[in-house]
MMTF fields as JSON, N, C-alpha, C and O atoms, coordinates in Angstrom:
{
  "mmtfVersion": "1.0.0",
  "mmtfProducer": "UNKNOWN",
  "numBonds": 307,
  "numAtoms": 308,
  "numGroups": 77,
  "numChains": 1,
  "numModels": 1,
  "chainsPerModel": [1],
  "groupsPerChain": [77],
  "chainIdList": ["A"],
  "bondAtomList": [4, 2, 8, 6, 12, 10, 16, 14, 20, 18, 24, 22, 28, 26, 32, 30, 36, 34, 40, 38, 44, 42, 48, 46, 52, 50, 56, 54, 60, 58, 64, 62, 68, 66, 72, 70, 76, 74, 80, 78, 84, 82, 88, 86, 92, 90, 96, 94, 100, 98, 104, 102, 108, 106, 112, 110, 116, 114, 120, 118, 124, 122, 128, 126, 132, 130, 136, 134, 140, 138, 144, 142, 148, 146, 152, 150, 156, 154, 160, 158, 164, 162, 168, 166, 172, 170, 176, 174, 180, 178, 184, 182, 188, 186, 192, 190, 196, 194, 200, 198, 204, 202, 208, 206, 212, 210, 216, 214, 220, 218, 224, 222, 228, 226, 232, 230, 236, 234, 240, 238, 244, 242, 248, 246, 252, 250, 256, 254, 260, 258, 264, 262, 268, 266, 272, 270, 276, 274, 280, 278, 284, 282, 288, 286, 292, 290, 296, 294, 300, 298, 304, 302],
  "bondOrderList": [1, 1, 1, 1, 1, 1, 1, 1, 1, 1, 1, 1, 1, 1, 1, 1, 1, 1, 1, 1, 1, 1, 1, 1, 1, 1, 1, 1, 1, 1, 1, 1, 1, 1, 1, 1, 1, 1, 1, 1, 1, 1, 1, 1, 1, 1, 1, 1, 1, 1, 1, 1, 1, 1, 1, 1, 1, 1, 1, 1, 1, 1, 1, 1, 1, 1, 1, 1, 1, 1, 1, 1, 1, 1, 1, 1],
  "groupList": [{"groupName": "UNK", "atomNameList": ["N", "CA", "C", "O"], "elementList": ["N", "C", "C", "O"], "formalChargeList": [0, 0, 0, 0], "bondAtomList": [1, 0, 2, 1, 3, 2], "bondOrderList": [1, 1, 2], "singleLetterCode": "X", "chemCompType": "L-PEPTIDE LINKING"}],
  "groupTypeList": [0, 0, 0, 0, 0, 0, 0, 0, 0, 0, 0, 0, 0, 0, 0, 0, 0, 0, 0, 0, 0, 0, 0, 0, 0, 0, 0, 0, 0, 0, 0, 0, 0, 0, 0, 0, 0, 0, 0, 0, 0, 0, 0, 0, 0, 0, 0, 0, 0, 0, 0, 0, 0, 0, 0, 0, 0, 0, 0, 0, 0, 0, 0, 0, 0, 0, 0, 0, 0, 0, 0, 0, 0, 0, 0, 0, 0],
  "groupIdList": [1, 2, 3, 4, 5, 6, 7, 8, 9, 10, 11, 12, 13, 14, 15, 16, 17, 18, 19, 20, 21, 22, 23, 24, 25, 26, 27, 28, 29, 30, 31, 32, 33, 34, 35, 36, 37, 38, 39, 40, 41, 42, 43, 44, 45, 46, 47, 48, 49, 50, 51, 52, 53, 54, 55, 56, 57, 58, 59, 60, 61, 62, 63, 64, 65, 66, 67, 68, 69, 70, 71, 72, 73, 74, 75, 76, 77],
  "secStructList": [7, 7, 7, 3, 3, 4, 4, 4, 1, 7, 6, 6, 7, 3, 3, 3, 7, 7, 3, 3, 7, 7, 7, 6, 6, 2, 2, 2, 2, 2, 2, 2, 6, 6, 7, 7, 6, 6, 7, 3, 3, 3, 7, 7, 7, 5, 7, 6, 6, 1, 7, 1, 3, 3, 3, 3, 7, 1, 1, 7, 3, 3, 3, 3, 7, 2, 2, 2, 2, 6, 6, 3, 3, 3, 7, 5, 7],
  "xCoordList": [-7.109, -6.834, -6.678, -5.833, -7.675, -7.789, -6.735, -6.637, -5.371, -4.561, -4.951, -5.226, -4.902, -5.086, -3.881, -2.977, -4.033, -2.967, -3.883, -5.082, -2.664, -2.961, -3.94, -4.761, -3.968, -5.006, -6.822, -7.81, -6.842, -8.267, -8.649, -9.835, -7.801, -8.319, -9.021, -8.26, -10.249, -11.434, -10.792, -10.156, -11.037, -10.932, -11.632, -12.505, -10.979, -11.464, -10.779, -10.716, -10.523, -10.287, -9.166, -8.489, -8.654, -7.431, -6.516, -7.138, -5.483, -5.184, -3.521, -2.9, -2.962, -1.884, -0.571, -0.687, 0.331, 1.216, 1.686, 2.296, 1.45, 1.713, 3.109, 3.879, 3.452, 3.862, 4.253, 3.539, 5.998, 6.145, 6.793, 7.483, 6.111, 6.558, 7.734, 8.217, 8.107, 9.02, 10.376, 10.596, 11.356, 12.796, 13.344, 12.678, 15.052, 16.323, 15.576, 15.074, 15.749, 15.363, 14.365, 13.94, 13.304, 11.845, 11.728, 11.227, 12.22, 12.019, 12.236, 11.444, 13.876, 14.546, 13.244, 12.496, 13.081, 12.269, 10.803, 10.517, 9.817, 8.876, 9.57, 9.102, 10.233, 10.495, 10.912, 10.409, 12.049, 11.77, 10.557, 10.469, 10.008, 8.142, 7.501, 6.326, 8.493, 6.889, 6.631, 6.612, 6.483, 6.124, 6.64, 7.393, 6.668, 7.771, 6.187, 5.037, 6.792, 5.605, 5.273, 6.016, 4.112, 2.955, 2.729, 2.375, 3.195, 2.752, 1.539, 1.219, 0.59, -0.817, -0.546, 0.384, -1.55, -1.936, -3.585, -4.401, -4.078, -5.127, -5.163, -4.428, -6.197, -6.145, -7.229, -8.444, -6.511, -7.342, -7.757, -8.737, -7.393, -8.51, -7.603, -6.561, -8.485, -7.489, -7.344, -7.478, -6.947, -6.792, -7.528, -7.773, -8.408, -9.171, -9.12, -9.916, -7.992, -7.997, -7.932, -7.731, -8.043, -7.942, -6.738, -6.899, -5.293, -4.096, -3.371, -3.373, -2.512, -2.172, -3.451, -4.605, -3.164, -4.21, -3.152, -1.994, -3.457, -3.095, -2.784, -3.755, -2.185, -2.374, -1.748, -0.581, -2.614, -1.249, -0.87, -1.674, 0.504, 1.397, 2.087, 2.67, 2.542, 3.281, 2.883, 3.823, 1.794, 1.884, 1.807, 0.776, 2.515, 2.95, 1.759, 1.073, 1.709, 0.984, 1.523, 2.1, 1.629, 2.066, 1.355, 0.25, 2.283, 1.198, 1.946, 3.151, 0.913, 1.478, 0.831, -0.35, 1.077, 0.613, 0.049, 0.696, -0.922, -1.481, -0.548, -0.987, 0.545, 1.482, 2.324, 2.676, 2.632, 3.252, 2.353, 2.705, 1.142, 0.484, 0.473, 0.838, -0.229, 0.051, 1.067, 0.866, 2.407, 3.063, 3.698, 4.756, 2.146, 2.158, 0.979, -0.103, 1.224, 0.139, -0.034, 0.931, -1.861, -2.371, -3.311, -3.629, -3.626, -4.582, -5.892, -5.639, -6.672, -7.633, -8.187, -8.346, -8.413, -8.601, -10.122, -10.623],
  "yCoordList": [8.115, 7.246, 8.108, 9.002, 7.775, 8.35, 8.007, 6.806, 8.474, 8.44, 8.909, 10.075, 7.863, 7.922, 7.405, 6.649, 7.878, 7.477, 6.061, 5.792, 5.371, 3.705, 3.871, 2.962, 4.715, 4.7, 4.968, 4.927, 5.187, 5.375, 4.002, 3.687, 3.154, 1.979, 0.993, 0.606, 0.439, -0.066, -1.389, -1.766, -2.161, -3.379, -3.917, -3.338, -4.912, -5.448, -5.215, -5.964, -4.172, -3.428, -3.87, -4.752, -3.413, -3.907, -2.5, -1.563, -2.594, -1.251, -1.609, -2.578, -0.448, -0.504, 0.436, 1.647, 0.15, 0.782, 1.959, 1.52, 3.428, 4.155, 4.692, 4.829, 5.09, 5.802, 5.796, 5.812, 5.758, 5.937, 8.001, 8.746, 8.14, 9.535, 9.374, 10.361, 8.049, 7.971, 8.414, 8.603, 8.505, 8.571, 7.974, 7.383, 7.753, 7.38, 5.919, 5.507, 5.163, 3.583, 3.693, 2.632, 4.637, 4.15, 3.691, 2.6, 4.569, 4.106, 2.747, 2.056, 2.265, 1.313, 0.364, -0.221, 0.3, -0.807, -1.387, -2.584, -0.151, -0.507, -1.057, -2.164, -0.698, -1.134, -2.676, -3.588, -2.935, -4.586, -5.353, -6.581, -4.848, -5.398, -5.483, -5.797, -5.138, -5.417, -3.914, -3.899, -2.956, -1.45, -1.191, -0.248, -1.819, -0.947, -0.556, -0.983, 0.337, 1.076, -0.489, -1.364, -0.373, -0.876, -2.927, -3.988, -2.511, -3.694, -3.533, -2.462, -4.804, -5.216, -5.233, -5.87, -4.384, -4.305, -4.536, -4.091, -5.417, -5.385, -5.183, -5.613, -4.476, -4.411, -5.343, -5.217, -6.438, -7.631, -6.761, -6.039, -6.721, -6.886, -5.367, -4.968, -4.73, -3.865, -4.95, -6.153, -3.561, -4.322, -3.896, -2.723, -4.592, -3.605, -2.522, -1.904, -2.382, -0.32, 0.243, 1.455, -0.309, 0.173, 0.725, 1.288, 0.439, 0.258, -0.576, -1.101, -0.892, -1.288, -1.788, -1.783, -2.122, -2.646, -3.619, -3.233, -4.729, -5.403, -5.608, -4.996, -5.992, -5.776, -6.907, -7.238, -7.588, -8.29, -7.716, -7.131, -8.016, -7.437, -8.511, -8.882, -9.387, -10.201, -11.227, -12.022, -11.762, -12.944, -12.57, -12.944, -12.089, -11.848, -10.908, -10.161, -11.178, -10.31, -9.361, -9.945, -8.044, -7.072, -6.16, -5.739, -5.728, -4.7, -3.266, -3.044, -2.376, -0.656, -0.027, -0.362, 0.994, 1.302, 3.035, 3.458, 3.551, 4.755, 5.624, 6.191, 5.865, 7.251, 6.378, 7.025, 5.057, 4.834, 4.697, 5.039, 4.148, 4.184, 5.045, 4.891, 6.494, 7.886, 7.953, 8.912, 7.076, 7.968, 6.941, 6.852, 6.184, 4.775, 5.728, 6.033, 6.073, 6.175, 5.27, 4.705, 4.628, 3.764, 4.449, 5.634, 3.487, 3.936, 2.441, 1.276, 2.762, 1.693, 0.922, 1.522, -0.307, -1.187, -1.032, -1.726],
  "zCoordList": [-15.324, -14.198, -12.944, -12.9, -11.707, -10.763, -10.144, -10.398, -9.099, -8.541, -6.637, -6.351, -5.619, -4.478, -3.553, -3.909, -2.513, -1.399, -1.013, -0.931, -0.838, -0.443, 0.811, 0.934, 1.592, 3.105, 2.468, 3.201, 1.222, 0.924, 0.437, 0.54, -0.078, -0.557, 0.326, 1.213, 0.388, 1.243, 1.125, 0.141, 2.352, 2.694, 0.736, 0.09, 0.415, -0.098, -2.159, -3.133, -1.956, -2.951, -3.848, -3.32, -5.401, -5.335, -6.287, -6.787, -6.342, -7.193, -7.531, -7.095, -8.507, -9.338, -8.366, -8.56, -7.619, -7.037, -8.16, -9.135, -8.1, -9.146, -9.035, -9.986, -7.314, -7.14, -5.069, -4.066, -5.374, -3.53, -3.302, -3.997, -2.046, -1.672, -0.473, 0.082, -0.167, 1.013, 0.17, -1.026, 1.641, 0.892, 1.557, 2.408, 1.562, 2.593, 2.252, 1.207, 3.898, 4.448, 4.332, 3.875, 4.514, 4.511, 3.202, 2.926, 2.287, 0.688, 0.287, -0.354, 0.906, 0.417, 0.976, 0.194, 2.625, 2.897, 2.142, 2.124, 1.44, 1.162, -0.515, -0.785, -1.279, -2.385, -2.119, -2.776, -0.915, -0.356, 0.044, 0.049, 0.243, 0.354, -1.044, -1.234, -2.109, -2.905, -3.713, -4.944, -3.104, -3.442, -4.096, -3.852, -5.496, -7.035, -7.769, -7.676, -8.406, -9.709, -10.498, -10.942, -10.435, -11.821, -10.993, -11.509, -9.482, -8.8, -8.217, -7.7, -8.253, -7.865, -6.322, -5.826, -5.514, -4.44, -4.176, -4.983, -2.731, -2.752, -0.574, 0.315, -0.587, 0.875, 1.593, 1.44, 2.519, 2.949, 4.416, 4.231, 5.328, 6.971, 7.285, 6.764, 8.365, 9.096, 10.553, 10.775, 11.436, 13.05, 13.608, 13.325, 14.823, 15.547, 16.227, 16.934, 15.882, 16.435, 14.881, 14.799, 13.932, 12.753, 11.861, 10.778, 12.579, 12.778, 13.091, 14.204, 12.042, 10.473, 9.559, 9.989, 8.536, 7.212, 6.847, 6.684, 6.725, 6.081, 4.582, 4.137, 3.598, 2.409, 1.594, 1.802, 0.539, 0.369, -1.198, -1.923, -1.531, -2.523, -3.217, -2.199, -4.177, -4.844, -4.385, -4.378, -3.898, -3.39, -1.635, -1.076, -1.058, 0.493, 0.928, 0.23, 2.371, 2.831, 3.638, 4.555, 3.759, 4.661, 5.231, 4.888, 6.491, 7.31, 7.204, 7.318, 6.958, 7.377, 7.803, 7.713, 8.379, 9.197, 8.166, 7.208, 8.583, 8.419, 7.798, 6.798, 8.101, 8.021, 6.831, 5.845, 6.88, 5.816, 4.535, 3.406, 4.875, 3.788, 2.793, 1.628, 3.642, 3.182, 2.174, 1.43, 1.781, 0.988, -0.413, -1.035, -0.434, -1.413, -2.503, -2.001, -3.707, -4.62, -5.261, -5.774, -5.533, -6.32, -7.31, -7.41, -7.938, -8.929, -8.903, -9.213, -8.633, -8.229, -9.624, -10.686, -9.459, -10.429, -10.785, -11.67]
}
């Protein structure tokens, strides 16, 4: 199983939350979104500056931005 940072996953795509690299509040917040190990992620639209990606997670849809992405590992479906 190939393991990638959430910013490589293509519009459209969907993958397995493997793994977060945040700590402190950033941590706490993405684990409140949704971002626990062995949760389904799929990435719907970016923005037209290409910042945030949209994504949706449990049902919900959320936005992050580039740098947070970076520290979400998936494993692509």
């Amino acid at each position: 199983m190939e393991t990638i940072p959430l910013t490589q996953l293509a519009i459209g795509e969907r993958a397995r939350v493997i793994s977060l690299l945040a700590t402190g509040q950033q941590r706490r917040r993405m684990l409140d979104l949704g971002l626990v190990p062995q949760a389904m992620i799929e990435a719907l639209r970016k923005s037209p500056a290409g910042d945030p990606v949209a994504y949706r997670i449990r049902g919900a849809v959320i936005a992050l931005r580039r740098e947070e992405a970076s520290l979400v590992t998936v494993a692509r479906i």
